[in-house]
Every structure is written in structure tokens, then in C-alpha cells.
C-alpha positions in Angstrom: -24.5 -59.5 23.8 -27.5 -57.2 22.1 -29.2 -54.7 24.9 -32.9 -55.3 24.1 -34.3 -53.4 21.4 -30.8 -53.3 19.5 -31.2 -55.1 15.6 -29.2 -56.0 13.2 -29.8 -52.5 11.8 -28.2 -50.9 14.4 -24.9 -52.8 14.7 -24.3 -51.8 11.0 -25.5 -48.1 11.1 -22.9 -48.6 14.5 -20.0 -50.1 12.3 -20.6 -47.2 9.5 -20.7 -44.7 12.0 -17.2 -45.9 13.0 -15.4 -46.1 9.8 -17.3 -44.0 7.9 -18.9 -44.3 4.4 -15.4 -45.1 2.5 -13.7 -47.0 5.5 -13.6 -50.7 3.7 -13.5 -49.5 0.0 -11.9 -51.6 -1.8 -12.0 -54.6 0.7 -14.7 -56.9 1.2 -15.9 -57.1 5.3 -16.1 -59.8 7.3 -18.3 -60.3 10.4 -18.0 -62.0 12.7 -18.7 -62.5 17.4 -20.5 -63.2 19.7 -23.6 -60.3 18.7 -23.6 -61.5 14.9 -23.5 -65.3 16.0 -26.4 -65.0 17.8 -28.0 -63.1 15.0 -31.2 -64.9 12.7 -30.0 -65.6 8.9 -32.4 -62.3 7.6 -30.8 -60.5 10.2 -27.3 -61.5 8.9 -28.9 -60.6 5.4 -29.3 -56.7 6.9 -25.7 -56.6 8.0 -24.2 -57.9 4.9 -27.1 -55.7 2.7 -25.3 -52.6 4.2 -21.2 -53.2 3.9 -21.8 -51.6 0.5 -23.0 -48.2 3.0 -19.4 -48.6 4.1 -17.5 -48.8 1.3 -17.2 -52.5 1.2 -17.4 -54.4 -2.3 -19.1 -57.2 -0.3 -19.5 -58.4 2.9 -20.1 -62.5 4.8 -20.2 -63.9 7.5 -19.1 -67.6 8.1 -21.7 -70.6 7.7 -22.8 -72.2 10.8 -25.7 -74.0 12.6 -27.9 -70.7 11.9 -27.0 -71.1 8.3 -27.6 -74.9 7.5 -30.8 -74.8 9.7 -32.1 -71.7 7.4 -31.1 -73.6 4.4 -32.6 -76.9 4.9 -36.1 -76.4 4.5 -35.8 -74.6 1.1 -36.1 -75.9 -2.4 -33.6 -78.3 -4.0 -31.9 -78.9 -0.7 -32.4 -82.8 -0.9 -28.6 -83.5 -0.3 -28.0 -80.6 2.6 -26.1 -82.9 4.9 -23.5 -83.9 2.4 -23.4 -80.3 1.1 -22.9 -78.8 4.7 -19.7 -81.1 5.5 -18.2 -79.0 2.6 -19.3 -75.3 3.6 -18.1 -76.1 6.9 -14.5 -75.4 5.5 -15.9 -71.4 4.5 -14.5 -69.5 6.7 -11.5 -67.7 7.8 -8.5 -69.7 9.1 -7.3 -68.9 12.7 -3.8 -67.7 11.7 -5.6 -65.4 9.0 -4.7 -62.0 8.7 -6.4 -58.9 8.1 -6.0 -55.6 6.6 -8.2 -54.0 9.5 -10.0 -55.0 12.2 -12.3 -53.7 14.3 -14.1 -54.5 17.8 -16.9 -53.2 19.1 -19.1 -53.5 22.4 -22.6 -54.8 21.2 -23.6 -54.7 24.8 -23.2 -50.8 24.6 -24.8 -50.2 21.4 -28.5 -48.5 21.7 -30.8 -48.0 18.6 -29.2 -45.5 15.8 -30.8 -43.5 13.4 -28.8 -42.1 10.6 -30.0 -38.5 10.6 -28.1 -36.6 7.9 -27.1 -37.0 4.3 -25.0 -40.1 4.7 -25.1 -43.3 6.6 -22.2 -42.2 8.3 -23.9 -39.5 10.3 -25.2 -41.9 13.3 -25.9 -40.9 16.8 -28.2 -43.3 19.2 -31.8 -42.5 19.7 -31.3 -41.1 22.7 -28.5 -38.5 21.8 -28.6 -35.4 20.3 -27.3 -34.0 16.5 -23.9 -33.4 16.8 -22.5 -29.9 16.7 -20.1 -29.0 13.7 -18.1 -26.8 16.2 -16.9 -29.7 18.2 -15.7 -31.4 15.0 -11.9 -30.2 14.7 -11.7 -32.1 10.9 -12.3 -29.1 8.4 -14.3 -31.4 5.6 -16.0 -33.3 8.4 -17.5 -30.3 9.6 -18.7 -29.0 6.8 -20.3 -31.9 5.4 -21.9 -31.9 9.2 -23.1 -28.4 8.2 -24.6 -28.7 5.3 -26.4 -31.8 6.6 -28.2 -29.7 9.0 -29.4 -27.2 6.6 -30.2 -29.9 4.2 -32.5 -31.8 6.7 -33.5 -28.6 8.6 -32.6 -29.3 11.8 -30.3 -27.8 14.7 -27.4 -28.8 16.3 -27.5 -30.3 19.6 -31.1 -30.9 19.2 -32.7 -34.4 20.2 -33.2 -37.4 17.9 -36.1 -37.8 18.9 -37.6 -34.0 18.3 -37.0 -34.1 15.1 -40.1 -33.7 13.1 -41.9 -36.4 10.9 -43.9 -36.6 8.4 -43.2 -40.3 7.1 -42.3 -43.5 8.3 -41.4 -46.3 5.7 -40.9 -49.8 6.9 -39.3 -51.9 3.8 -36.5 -51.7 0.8 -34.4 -54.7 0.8 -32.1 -53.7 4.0 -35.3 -54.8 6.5 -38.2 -56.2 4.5 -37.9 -59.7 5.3 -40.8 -61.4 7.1 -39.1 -61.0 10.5 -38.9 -57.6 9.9 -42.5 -57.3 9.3 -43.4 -59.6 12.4 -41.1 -57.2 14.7 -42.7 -53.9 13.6 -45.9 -55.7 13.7 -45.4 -56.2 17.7 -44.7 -52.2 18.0 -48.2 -51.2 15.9 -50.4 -54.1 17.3 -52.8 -52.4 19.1 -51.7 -48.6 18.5 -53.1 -45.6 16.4 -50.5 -43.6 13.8 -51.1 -39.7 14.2 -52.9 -38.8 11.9 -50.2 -36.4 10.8 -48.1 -39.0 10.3 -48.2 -40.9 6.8 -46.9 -44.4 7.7 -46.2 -47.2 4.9 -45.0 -50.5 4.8 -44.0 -52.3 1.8 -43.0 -56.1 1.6 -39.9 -56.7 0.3 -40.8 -59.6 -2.3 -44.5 -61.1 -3.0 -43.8 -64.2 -1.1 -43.0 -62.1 2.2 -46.5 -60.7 1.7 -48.0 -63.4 1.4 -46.5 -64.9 4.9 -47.4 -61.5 6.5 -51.1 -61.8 5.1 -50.9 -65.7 6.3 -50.0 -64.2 9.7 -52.3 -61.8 9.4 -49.2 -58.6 10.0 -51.8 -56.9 6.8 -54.7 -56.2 9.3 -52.4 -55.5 12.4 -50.6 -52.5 10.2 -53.9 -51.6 8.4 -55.8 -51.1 12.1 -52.7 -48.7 13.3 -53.5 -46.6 10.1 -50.6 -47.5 8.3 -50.7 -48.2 4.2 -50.3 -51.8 3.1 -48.8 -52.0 -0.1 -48.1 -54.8 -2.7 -44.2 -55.7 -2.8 -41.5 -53.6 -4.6 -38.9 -50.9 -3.8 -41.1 -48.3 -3.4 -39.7 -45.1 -1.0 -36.7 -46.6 -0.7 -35.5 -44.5 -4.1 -38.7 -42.7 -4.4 -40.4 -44.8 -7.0 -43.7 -44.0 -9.2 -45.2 -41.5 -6.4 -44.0 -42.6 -3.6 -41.7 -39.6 -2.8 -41.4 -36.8 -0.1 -42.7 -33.4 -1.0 -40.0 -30.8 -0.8 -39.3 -30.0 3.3 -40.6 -33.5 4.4 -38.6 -36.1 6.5 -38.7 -39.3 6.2 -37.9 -41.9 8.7 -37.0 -45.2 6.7 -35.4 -48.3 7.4 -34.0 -48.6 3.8 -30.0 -48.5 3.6 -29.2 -44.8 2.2 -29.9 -41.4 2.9 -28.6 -39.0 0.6 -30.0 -35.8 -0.7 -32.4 -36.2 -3.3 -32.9 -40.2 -2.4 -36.7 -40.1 -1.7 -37.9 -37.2 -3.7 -36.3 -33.8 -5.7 -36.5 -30.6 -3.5 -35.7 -30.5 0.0 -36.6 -33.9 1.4 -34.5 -35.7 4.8 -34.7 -38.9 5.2 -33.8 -40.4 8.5 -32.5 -44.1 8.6 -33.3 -46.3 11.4 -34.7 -49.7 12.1 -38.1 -51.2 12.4 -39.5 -47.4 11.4 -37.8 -44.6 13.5 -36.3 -47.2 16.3 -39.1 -49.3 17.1 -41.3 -46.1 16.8 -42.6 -45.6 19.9 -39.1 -43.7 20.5 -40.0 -41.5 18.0 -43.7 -40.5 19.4 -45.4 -41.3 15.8 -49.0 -43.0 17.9 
């Protein structure tokens, strides 16, 4: 199972990092053990949001329990239980085979952050940037090298020394209510540095207004962080929400290539929750 503090975000950034942005192209993914069993339906949502990051035309995950349950309260679901016999049948069959398969260890997994130009480039929180001279592929290290100089930062550094100037908490990877009630927990009570420029932006108007119902608005508002209506916002650096050139981002949206959240020199980091529940990343 999940160590604590490991999302949904984090298995996916985790699976990317492994087969890299163009490792299912042309194949759709499917997901599927005990760590994505046990996951919520909007956490599900993440994962599948993000097989596109890997090169996936789609990805799924089969209909169970969590499924129906998610379903059943929402409108025009009066005949669920004769519906559900059916989508019981939708998934894989035992003897089915794939082109690829991959396992991996959820109960080693740690928070990521995707710290370059590409959701590929992943190391934990608690690692450090990888060195280009300990990567033997000839394209790989240079695309690890000009990552660096794009985002301004050093090989072998920490993750979590590398500077900030912005933390965004929304796009349609982790904008969902139980997103906002998770980051929520981490801010309740704290103060953003004042250096720090932290927003948070619903992802649809009917998430904000079960935030505003649960009062998440005034929780985020007290920490110093921006409340904003719902929309895409940072995510692609819409209207004025975008970096000034030389400022990094840390964003829980699903890409991070150059030029994503502003022109110039901007870096955005991609991470759950805000920078790894944020308290990793010293921002209060």
C-alpha cells in the first residue's frame, strides 16, 4: 500500500518517470492493484488525467465498488443497480494479454516533483536533481542539461532548495474538491511567506462552491493565499496569470514544459497538493 503522504499525483509522476513521456504512445494504459484499488474515484480521475503525460491515447481503470458508490448519488442515476450488473463485465479478462506491463512498489514510492521541462524528469522530494554526467544515454543527457539551465538550477542540488516564487494548487489534474480539502489540512492554521505568491483555483464552479460550503475559501484566504473563481488559470498561463521571466513555479497541473506558464525564462515544478504537501518545500 500508499506510505502516508503519497497521492494519486505521485504514483503517475512515478509511472512517467519510469517510461518516460513517449513510453505508451500509441496504446491506451490500464491501471490497475492493490494502490489504485484503494484509491477515491477523483483520485482515479488524476491518474487517468495524466496517461496522456506518458504518451498514452487514454487511460482506465476497471469499475468497481468505488465506482458505483461515486456514481450513485449523481443525476439521472435512477436505474444504477440494473446499470451496474452490466459495467461489471468492463474490464480486462484474466487470460488477457498485454503489450507491456509494468509493476511497481507503491509502498516505496515517496512524494515526486517533476522538476525540469518534462514530466519525465521526476525524482522524490527528498532526493536531489540528477547529474547529466551519470546519464550514459547521449539525448538523455542533454535534454537533462538543458533542463537545468532552463529552470536555473544545479545538479545534485536538493528538491527542496530549489527556489520559489509560486505555488498554484488547481488545473484539471488535482482541482477536485478532495484536492482542495487535502491542501486545505496543510494551510489550516499556517502563514505563506510573504515572498511566496500562493494561488488556488477551483477546478469547475460547483467545486467552489463545495469548498466555500466547507468553508476551504477562508482557510486558504487566512494562510495568505489567493482565492480565485474557477477556470484554468496558471495551468497554461491564462489572461495574467503567468510567471515573469526567471520565476519558478510549483504547480500541481499535469505539464511542465518551457514556455507553459509564461514567455521568457519561467520553471515550473510539478508536484501534488502545491510543492508536496508544502511544508516539504518550506513555503510558511
Amino acid at each position: 500500500m500508499r506510505p502516508k503522504g503519497v497521492t494519486a499525483k505521485d504514483i503517475i509522476l512515478s509511472i512517467i518517470g519510469n517510461i518516460g513521456t513517449a513510453g505508451a504512445t500509441g496504446h491506451v494504459i490500464e491501471y490497475r492493484g492493490d494502490a489504485i484499488s484503494s484509491l477515491s474515484m477523483e483520485q482515479r480521475m488524476t491518474i487517468c488525467n495524466m496517461s496522456i503525460e506518458g504518451g498514452a491515447r487514454a487511460g482506465m481503470i476497471s469499475p468497481d465498488n468505488t465506482t458505483f458508490e461515486y456514481l450513485r448519488n449523481k443525476p439521472n442515476m435512477e436505474n444504477i443497480d440494473n446499470e451496474i450488473e452490466e459495467w461489471k463485465k468492463l474490464k480486462s479478462d484474466d487470460e488477457a494479454v498485454f503489450d507491456r506491463s509494468l509493476r511497481l512498489d507503491a509502498s516505496k514510492m515517496s512524494p515526486q516533483v517533476s522538476w525540469g521541462t518534462s514530466p519525465g524528469m521526476v525524482s522524490g522530494i527528498d532526493d536531489k536533481v540528477p547529474n547529466p554526467k551519470n546519464i550514459e544515454d547521449p539525448v538523455k543527457r542533454k535534454s537533462i542539461e538543458d533542463a537545468l539551465k532552463y529552470m536555473g538550477i544545479k545538479a545534485d542540488m536538493s528538491i527542496t532548495d530549489i527556489k520559489l516564487d509560486t505555488v498554484f494548487i488547481g488545473s484539471c489534474t488535482n482541482s477536485r474538491i478532495e484536492d482542495l480539502v487535502a491542501a486545505s489540512k496543510i494551510f489550516k492554521g499556517k502563514k505563506v511567506w510573504s515572498n511566496i505568491n500562493a494561488i488556488v483555483v477551483p477546478g469547475s464552479q460547483l467545486v467552489k462552491y463545495q469548498a466555500e460550503k466547507l468553508g476551504l475559501d477562508k482557510i486558504f484566504k487566512d494562510a495568505g493565499c489567493e482565492w480565485r473563481e474557477s477556470g484554468c488559470s496558471m495551468c497554461l498561463a491564462m489572461n495574467p496569470d503567468k510567471l515573469s521571466p526567471g520565476e519558478r513555479c510549483a504547480s500541481t497541473s499535469n505539464r511542465n514544459f518551457e514556455g507553459r506558464q509564461g514567455k521568457g525564462k519561467d520553471s515550473p515544478c510539478k508536484s501534488n497538493y502545491g510543492c508536496c504537501r508544502c511544508n516539504k518545500w518550506k513555503i510558511y
